[in-house]
FIKOLZA-1660 file (N, C-alpha, C; in steps of 0.1 Angstrom, whole numbers, plus 5000, padded with zeros to 4 digits):
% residues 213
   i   px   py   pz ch aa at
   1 3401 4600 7784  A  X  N
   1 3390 4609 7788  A  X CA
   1 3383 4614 7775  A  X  C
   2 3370 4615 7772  A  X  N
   2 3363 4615 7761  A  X CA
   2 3354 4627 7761  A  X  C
   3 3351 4632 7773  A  X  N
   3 3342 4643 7781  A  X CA
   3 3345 4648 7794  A  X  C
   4 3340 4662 7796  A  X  N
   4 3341 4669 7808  A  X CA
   4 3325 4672 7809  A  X  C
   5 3327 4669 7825  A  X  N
   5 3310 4675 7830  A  X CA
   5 3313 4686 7845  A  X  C
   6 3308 4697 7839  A  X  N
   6 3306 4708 7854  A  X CA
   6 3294 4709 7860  A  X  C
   7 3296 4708 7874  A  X  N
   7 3287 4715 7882  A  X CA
   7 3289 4728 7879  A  X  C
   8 3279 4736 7885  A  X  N
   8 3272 4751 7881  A  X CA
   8 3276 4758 7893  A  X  C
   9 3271 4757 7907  A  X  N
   9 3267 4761 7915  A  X CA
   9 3284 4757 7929  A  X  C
  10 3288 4769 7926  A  X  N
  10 3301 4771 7933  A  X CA
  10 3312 4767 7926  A  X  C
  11 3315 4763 7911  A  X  N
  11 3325 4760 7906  A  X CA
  11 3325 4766 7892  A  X  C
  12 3312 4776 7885  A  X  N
  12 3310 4781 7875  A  X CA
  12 3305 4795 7884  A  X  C
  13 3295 4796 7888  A  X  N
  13 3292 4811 7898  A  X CA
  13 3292 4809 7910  A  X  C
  14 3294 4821 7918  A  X  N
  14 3292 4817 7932  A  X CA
  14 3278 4821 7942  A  X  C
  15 3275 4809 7942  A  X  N
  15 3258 4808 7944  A  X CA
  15 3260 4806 7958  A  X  C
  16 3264 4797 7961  A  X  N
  16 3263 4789 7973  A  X CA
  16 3260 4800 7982  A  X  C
  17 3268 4810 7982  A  X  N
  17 3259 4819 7993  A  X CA
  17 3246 4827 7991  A  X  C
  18 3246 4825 7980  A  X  N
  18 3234 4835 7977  A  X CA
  18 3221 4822 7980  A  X  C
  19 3223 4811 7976  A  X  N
  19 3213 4798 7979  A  X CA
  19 3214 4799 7997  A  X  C
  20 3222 4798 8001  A  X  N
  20 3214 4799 8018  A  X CA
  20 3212 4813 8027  A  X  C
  21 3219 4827 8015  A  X  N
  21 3211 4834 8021  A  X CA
  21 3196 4837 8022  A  X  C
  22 3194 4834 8005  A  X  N
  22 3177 4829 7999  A  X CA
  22 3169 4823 8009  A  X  C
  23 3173 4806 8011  A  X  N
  23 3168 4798 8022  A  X CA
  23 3162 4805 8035  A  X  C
  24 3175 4807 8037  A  X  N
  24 3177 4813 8056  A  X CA
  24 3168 4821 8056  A  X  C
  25 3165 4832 8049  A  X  N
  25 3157 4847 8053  A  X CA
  25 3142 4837 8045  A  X  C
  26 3140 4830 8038  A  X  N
  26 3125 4825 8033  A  X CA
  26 3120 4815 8045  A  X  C
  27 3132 4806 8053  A  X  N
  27 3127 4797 8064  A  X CA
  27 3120 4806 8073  A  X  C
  28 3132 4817 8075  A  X  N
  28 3127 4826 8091  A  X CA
  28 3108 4834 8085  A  X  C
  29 3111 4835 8075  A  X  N
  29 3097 4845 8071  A  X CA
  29 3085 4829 8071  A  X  C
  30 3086 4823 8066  A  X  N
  30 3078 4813 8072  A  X CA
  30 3076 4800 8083  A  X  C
  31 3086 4808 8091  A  X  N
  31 3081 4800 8105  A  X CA
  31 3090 4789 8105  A  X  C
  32 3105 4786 8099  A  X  N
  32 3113 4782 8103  A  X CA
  32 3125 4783 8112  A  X  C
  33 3128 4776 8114  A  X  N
  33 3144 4777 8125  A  X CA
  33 3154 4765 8121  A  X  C
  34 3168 4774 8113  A  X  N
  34 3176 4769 8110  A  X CA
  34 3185 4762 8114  A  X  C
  35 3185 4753 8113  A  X  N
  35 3197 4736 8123  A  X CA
  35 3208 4744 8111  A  X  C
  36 3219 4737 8123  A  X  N
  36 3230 4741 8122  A  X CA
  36 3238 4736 8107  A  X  C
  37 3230 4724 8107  A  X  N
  37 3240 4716 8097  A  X CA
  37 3226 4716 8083  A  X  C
  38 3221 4728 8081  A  X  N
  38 3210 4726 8069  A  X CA
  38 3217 4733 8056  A  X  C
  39 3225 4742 8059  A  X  N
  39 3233 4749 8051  A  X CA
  39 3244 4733 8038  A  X  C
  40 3245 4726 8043  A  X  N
  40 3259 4715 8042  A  X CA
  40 3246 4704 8031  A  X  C
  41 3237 4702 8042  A  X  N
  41 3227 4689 8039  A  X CA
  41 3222 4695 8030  A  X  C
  42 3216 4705 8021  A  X  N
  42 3210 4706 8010  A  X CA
  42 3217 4713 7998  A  X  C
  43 3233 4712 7995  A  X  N
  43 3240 4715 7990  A  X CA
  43 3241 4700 7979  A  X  C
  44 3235 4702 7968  A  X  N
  44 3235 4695 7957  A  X CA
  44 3223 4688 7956  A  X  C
  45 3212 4692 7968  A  X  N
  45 3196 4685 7969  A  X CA
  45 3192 4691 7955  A  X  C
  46 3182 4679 7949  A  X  N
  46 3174 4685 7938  A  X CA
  46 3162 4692 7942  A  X  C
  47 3156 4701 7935  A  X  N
  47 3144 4711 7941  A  X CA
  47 3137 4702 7950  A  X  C
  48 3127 4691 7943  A  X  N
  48 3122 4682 7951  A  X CA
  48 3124 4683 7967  A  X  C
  49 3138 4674 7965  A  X  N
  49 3145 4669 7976  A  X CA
  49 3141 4685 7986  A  X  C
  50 3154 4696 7986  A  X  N
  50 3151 4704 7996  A  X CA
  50 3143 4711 7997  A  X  C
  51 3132 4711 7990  A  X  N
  51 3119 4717 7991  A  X CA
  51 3112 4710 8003  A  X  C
  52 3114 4698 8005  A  X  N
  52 3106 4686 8018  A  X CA
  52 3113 4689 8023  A  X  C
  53 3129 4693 8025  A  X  N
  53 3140 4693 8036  A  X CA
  53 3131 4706 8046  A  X  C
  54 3132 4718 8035  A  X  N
  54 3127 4729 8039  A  X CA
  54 3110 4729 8052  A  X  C
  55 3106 4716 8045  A  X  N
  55 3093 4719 8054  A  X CA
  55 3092 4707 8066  A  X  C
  56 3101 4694 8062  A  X  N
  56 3105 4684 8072  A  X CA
  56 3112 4688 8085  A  X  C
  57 3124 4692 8076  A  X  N
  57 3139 4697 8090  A  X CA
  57 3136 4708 8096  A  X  C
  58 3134 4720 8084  A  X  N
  58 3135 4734 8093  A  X CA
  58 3126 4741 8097  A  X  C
  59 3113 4736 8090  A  X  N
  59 3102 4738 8098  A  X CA
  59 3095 4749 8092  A  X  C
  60 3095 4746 8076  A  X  N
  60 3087 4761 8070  A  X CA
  60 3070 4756 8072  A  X  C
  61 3067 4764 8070  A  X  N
  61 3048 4763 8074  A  X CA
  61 3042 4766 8059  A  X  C
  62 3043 4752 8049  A  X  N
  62 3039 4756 8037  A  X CA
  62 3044 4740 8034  A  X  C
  63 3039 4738 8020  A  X  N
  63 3043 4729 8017  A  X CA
  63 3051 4726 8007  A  X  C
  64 3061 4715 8003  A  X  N
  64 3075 4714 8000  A  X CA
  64 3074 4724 7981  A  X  C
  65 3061 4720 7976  A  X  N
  65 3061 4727 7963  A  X CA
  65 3061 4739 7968  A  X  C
  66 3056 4752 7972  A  X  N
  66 3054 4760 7976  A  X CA
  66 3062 4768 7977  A  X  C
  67 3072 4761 7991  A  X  N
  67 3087 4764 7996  A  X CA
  67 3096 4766 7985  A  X  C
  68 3096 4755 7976  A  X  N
  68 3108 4755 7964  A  X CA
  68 3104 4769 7952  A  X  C
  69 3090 4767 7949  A  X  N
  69 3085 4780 7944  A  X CA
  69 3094 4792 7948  A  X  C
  70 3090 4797 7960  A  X  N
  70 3092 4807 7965  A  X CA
  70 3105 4816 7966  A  X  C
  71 3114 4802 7970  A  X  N
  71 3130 4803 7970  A  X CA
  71 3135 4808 7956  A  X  C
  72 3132 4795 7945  A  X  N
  72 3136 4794 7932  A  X CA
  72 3132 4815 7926  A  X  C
  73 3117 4813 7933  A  X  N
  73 3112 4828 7922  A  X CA
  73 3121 4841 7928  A  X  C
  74 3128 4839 7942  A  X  N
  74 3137 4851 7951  A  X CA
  74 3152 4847 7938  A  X  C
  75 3156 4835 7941  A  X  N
  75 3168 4834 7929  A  X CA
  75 3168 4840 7915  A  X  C
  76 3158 4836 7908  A  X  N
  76 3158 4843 7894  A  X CA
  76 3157 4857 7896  A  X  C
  77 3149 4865 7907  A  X  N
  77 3147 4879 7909  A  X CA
  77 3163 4881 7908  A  X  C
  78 3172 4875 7915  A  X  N
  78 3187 4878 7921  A  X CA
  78 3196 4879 7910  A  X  C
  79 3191 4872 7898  A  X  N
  79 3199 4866 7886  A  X CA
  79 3194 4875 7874  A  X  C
  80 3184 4879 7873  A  X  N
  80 3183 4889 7864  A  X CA
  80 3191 4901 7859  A  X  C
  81 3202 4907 7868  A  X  N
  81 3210 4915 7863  A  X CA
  81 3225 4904 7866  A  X  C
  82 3220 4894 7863  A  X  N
  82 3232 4887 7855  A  X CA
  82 3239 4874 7869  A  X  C
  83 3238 4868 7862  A  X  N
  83 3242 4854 7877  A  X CA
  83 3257 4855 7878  A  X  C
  84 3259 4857 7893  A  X  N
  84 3277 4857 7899  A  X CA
  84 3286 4849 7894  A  X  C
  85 3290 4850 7878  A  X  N
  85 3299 4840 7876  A  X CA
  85 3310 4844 7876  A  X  C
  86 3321 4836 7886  A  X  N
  86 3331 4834 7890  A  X CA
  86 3343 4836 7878  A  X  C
  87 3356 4843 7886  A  X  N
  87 3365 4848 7877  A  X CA
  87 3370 4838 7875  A  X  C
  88 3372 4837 7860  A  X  N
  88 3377 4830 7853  A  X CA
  88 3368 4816 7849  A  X  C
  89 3359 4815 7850  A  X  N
  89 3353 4804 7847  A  X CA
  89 3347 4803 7833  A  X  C
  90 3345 4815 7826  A  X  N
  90 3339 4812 7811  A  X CA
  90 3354 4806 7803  A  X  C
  91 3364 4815 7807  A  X  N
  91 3374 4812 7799  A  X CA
  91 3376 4796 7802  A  X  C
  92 3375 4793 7816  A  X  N
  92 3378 4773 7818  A  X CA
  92 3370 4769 7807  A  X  C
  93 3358 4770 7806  A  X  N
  93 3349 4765 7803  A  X CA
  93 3349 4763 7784  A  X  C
  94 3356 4778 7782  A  X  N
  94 3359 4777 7764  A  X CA
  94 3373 4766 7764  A  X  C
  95 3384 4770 7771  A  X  N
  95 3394 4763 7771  A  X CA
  95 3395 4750 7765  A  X  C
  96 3387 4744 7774  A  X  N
  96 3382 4725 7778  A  X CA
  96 3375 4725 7768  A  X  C
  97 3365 4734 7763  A  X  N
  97 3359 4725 7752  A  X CA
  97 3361 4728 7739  A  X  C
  98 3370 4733 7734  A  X  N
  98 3389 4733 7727  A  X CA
  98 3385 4719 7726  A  X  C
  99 3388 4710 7731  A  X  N
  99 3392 4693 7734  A  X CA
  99 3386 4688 7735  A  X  C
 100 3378 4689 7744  A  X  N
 100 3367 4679 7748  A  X CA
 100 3352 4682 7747  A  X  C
 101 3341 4674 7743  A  X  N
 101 3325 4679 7745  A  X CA
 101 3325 4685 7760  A  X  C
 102 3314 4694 7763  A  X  N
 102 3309 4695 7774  A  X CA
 102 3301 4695 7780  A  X  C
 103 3294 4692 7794  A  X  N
 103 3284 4695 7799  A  X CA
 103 3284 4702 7810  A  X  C
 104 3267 4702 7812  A  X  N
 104 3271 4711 7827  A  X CA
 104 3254 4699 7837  A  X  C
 105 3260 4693 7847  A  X  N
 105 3253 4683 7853  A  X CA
 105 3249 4689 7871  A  X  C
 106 3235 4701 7872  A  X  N
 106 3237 4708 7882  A  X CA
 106 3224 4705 7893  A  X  C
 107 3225 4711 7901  A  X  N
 107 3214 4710 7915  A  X CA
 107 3203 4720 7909  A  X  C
 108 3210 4729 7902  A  X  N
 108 3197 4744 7902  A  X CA
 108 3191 4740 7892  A  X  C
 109 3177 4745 7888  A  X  N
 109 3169 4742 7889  A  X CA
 109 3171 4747 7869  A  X  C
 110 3164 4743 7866  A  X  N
 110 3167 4744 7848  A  X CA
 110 3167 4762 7843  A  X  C
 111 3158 4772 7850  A  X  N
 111 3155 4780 7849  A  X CA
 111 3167 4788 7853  A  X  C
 112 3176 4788 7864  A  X  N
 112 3188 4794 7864  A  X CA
 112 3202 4788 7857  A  X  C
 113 3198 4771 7856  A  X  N
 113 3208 4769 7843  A  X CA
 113 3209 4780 7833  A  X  C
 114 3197 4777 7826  A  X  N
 114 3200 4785 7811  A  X CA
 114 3196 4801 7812  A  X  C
 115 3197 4810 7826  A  X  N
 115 3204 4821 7829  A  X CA
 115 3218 4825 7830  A  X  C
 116 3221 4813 7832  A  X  N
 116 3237 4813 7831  A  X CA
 116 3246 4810 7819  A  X  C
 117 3235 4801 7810  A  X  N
 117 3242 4799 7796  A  X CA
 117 3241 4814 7789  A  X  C
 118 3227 4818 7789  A  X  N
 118 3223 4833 7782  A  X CA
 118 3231 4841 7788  A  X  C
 119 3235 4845 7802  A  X  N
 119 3249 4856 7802  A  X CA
 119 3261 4854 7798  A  X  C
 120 3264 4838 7797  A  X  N
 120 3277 4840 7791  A  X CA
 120 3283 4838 7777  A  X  C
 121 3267 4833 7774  A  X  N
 121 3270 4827 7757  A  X CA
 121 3273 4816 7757  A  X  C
 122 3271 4809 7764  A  X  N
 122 3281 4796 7765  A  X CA
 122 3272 4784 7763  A  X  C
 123 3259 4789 7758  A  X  N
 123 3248 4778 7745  A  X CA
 123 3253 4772 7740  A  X  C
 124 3263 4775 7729  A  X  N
 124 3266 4771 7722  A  X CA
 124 3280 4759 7724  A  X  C
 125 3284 4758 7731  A  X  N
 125 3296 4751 7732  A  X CA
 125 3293 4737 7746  A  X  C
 126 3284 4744 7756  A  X  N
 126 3277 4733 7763  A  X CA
 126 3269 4728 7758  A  X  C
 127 3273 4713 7758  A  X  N
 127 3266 4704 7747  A  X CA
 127 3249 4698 7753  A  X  C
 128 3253 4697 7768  A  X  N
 128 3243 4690 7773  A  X CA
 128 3246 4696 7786  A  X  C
 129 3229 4703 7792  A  X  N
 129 3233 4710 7805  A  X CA
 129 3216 4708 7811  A  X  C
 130 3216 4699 7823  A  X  N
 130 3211 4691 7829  A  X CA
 130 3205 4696 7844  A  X  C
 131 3196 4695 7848  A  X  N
 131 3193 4696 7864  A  X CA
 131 3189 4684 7871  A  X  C
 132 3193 4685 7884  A  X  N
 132 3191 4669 7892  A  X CA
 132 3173 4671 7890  A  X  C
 133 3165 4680 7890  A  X  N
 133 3152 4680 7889  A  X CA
 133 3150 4664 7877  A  X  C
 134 3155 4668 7864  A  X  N
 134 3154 4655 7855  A  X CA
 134 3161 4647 7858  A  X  C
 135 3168 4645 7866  A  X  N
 135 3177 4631 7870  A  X CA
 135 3165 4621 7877  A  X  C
 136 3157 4630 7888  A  X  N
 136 3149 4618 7895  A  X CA
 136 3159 4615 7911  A  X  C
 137 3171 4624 7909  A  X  N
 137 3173 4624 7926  A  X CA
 137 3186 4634 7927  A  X  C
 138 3187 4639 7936  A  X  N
 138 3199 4652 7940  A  X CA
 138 3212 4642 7942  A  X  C
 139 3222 4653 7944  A  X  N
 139 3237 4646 7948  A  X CA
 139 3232 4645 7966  A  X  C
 140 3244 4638 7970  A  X  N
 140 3250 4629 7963  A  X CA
 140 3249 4615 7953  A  X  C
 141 3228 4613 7952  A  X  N
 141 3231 4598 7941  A  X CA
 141 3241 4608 7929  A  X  C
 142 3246 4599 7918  A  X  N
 142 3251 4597 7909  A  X CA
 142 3242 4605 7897  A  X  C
 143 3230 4602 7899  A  X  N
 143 3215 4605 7886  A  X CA
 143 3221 4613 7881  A  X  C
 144 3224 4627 7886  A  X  N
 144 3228 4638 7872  A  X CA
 144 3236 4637 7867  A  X  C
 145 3252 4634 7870  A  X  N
 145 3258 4627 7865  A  X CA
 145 3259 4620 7850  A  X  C
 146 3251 4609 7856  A  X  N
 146 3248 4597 7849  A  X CA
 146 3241 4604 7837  A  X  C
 147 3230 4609 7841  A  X  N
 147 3221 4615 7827  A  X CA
 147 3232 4627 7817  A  X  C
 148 3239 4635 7823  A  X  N
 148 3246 4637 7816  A  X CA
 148 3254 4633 7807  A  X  C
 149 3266 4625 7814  A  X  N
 149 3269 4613 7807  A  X CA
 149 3260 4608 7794  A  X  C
 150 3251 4600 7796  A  X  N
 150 3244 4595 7785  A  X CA
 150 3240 4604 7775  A  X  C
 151 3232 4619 7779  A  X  N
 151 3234 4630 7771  A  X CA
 151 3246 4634 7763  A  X  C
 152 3252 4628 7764  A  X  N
 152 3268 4629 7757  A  X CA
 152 3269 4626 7745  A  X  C
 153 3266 4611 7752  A  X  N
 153 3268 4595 7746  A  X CA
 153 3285 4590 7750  A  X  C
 154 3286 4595 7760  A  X  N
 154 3296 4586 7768  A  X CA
 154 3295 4584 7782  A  X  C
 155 3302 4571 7779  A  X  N
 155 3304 4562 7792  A  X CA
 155 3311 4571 7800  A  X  C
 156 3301 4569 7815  A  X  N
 156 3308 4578 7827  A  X CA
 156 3316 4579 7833  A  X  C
 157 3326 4566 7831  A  X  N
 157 3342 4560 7835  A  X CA
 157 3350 4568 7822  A  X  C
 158 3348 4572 7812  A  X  N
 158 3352 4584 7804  A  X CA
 158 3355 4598 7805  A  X  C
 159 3343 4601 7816  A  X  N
 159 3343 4617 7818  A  X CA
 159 3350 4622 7830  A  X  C
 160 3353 4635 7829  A  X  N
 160 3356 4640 7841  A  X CA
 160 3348 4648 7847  A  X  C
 161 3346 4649 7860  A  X  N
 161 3339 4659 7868  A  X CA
 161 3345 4666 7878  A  X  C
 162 3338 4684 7873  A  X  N
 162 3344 4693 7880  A  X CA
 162 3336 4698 7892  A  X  C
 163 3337 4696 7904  A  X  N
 163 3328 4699 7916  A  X CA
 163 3338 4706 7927  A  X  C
 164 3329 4712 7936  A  X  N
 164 3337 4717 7948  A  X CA
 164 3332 4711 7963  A  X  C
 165 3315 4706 7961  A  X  N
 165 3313 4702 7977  A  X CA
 165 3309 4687 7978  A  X  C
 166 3311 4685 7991  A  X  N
 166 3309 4671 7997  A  X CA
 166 3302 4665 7989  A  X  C
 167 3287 4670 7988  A  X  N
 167 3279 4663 7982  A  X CA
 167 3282 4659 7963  A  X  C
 168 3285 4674 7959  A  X  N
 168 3291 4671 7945  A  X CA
 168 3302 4660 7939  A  X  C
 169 3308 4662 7949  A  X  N
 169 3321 4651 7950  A  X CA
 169 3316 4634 7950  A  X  C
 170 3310 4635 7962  A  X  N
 170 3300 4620 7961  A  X CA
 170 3300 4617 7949  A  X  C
 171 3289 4628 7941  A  X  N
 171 3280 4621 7935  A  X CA
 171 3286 4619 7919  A  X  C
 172 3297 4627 7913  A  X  N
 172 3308 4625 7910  A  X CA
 172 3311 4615 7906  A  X  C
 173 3315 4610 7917  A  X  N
 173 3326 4598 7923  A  X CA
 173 3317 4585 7921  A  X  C
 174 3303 4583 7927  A  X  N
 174 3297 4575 7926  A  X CA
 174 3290 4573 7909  A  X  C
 175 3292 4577 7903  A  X  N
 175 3288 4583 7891  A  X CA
 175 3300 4571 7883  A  X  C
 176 3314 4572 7889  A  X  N
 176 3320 4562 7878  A  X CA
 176 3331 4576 7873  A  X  C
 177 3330 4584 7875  A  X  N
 177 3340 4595 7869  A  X CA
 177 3353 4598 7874  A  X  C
 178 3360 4606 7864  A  X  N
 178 3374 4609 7878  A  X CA
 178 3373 4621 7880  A  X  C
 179 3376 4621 7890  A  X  N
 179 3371 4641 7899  A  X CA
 179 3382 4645 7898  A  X  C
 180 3375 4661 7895  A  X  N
 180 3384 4674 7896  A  X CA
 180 3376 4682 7910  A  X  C
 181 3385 4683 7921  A  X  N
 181 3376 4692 7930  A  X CA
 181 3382 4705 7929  A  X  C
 182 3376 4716 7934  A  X  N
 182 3378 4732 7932  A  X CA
 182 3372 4733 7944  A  X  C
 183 3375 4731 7957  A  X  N
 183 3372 4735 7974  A  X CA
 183 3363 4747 7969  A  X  C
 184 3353 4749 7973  A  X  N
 184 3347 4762 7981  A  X CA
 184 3351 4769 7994  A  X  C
 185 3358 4776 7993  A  X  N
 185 3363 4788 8006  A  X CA
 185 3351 4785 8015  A  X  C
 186 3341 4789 8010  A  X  N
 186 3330 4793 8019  A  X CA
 186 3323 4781 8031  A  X  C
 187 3323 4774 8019  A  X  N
 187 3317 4758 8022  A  X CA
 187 3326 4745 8018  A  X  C
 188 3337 4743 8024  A  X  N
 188 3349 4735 8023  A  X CA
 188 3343 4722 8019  A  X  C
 189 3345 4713 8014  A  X  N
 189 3341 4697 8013  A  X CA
 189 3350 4692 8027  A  X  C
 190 3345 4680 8028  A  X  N
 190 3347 4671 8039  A  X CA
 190 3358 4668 8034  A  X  C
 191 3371 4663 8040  A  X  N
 191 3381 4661 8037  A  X CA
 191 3379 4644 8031  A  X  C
 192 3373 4634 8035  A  X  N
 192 3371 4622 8030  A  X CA
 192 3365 4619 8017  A  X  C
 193 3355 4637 8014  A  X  N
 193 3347 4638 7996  A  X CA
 193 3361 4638 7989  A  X  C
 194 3373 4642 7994  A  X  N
 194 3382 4648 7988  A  X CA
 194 3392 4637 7983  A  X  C
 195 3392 4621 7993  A  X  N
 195 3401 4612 7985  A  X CA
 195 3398 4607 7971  A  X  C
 196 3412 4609 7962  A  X  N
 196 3409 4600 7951  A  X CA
 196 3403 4617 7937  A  X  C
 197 3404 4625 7944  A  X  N
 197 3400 4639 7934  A  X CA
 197 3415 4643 7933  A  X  C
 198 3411 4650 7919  A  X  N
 198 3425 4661 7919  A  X CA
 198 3425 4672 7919  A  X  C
 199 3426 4681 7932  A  X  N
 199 3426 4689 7941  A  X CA
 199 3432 4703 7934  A  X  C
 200 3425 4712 7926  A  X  N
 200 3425 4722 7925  A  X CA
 200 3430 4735 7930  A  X  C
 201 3434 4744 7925  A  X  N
 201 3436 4758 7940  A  X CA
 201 3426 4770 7926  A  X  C
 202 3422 4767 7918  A  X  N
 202 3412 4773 7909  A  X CA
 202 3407 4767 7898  A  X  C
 203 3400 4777 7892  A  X  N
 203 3392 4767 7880  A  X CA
 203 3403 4773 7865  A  X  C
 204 3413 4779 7867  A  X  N
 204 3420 4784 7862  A  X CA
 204 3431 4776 7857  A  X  C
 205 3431 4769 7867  A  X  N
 205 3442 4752 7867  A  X CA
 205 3438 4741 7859  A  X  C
 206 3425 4745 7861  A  X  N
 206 3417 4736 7854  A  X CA
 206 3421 4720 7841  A  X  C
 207 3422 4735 7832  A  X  N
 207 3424 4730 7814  A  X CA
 207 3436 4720 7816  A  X  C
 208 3454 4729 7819  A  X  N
 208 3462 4721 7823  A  X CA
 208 3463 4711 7830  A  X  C
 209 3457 4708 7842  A  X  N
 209 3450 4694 7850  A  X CA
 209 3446 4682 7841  A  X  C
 210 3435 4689 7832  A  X  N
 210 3428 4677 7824  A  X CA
 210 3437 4675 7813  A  X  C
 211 3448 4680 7810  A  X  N
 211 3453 4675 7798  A  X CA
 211 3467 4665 7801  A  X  C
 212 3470 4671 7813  A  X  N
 212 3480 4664 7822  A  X CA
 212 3476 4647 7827  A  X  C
 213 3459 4650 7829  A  X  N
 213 3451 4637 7830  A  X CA
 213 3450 4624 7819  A  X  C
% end
């Protein structure tokens, strides 16, 4: 293994709820109604992507740039006195890159990336930190991933990737990498994202995991 790449969003902070509480209350204020399964389907969508989801599936009365505006500008409001990062995850994150380069290969959007590098300091030691926005497609394709990866300058059958959901795991996986999953409590992965990962109980486990690897 030559490189580690993290997702951001449930395995570095814990966003995931704060992204569909964001959604949920911006759908209902413009004239949507939330399907059951919208929370799951736009978990690793690039802005793009669930900005159309938002005005396709759930029915916001605006259009997909607009929608994504709106959401994105309530998140940065949310992240201003500092983005929910999860215990123990700066220390994973200095740990591993001890050893290995690192990246961070994420769904959110570039503007809450580097809110999250600025609270933790962690500029400096993420080498390459990426949104599916510049990939050109959300998870589960592979695109962020991959551009990571090459942001490296290593082959994606070299790296590892640390994710917690369905979609992340996919795209991961389809990526060429070997997965580290870290379950989300909140939002569990599919048990089938889950063959062929090595299965986590924190991001604490992490370092030892990958050197064990």
């Amino acid at each position: 293994m030559d490189a580690v790449v993290f997702d951001l969003d449930g395995v570095l902070v814990d966003s995931e709820r704060t992204w569909d509480e964001v959604r949920r209350a911006f759908a209902a204020e413009h004239g949507g109604v939330w399907p059951p399964e919208a929370t799951v389907a736009m978990q690793g969508m690039s802005t793009p992507e669930w900005g159309d989801y938002l005005v396709r599936e759930v029915g916001v009365r605006l259009s997909a740039e607009e929608a994504a505006r709106g959401v994105i500008a309530e998140m940065a409001r949310r992240y201003e006195q500092g983005p929910p990062v999860l215990p123990g995850a700066v220390e994973a994150v200095r740990a591993v890159a001890e050893r290995w380069p690192v990246a961070i290969a994420s769904s959110s959007p570039p503007v809450l990336i580097q809110a999250f590098l600025e609270a933790t300091d962690l500029g400096g030691l993420v080498r390459v930190a990426v949104s599916s926005e510049q990939a050109g497609a959300g998870k589960p394709a592979p695109d962020v991933y991959l551009l990571a990866a090459r942001g490296l300058g290593v082959e994606p059958g070299r790296c590892a990737a640390v994710e917690d959901s369905t979609n992340g795991l996919k795209s991961a996986r389809a990526a060429g990498m070997a997965v580290y999953a870290i379950p989300n409590p909140d939002f569990p992965p599919a048990p089938e994202a889950l063959e062929g990962a090595v299965v986590l109980g924190g991001i604490g486990e992490l370092a030892g995991a990958l050197g064990r690897g």
